[in-house]
Phi, psi and omega in degrees: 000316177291336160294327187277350167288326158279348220266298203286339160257014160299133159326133167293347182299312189274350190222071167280296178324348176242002183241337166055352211089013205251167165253171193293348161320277175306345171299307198293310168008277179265005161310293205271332194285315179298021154241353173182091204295344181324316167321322211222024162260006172263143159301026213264359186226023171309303213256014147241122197236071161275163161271150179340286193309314169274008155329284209297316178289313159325317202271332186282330153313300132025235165329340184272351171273150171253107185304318191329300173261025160321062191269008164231207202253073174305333186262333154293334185273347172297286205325297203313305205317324177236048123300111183293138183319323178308309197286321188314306214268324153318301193248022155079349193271100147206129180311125165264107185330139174352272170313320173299308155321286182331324189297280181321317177288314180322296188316325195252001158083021176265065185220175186091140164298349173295028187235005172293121190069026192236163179268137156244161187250071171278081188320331201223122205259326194050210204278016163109029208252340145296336170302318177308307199269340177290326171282000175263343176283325204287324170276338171287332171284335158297341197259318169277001184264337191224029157001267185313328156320164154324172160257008166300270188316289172315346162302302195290331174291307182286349182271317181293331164304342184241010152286327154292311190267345186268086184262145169229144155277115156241131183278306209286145181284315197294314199284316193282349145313345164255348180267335142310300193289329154325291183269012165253347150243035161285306202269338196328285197284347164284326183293300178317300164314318180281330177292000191247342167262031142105358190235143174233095189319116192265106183260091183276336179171172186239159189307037187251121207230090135346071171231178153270098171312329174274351158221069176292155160323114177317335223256329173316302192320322218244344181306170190256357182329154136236039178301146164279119202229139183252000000 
């Protein structure tokens, strides 16, 4: 955000050669999908069309919050906050609290380094908030399991995990677009450490599936698969 803020008080004399006529929306676009091209191959923003100007005013907002330390489903609870009850309770959608979270994860035994390399399973994921807490128990036992490594190697290691191991099922489409983005600013600072060293981790997308969980594929039913899951 802060660049692309700068990118926008640069002179247009200066930035022709790269704007062409275009407006910064698909400019920015395509900007961000390089970095998680997964975003934006979804239909989920079709019926927004802002303009340059409030782009400009979003982002510059934005920017002035520090993200960093998000450890719960801050964009489901924005989210919940303009759902009308009626439309929450039609579609089963409310975020289960923090603390409760926690609880659960303790109850289902996902705590400890044994949770390194093992799959969790979320049937019904909504915007990520178990996902959220898992990827955050994951990075700390990643960070203690493996002390003596680089902080390089422990980068590489939680961003490949929780492209493998953090799976969620959602019938809503719009929650699983948040629950990706949910787990794109879990690794945000692991990415970041590796990009300033020069390496660029290819995040085509995360484990998140637009389904019914109560009606998979017979053929889903019957696989023989046995991953371990939670």
């Amino acid at each position: 955000f802060k660049r692309w803020f700068e990118f926008l008080q640069a002179s247009y004399l200066d930035n022709l050669a790269e704007i062409r006529g275009e407006t910064f929306l698909p400019l920015i676009y395509r900007r961000v999908a390089g970095f998680y091209q997964h975003f934006f191959q979804q239909p989920v923003f079709d019926w927004f069309l802002p303009d340059d100007s409030l782009l400009a005013l979003v982002l510059y907002r934005l920017n002035q919050y520090n993200f960093k330390d998000v450890s719960n489903d801050l964009l489901g609870f924005t989210y919940e906050a303009f759902i009308e009850r009626i439309a929450r309770n039609q579609k089963g959608h409310f975020l289960t609290p923090p603390d409760v979270v926690e609880f659960m994860l303790d109850r289902a035994g996902y705590t400890s380094t044994a949770i390194i390399g093992e799959s969790f399973l979320d049937l019904a994921c909504g915007s990520g908030s178990f996902l959220v807490h898992a990827a955050r128990r994951l990075h700390r036992e990643i960070q203690t399991a493996m002390a003596s490594q680089s902080a390089l190697a422990r980068a590489r290691m939680f961003i490949q995990q929780v492209q493998e191991k953090l799976v969620g099922l959602e019938i809503n489409p719009f929650s699983c677009y948040l629950a990706e983005l949910n787990l794109f600013i879990q690794v945000l600072d692991d990415l970041s450490l590796l990009w300033n060293h020069g390496e660029r981790p290819d995040i085509e997308r995360f484990a998140i599936y637009n389904t019914n969980s109560l009606t998979m594929p017979t053929t889903v039913l019957a696989s023989e698969y046995k991953a371990t899951a939670t």
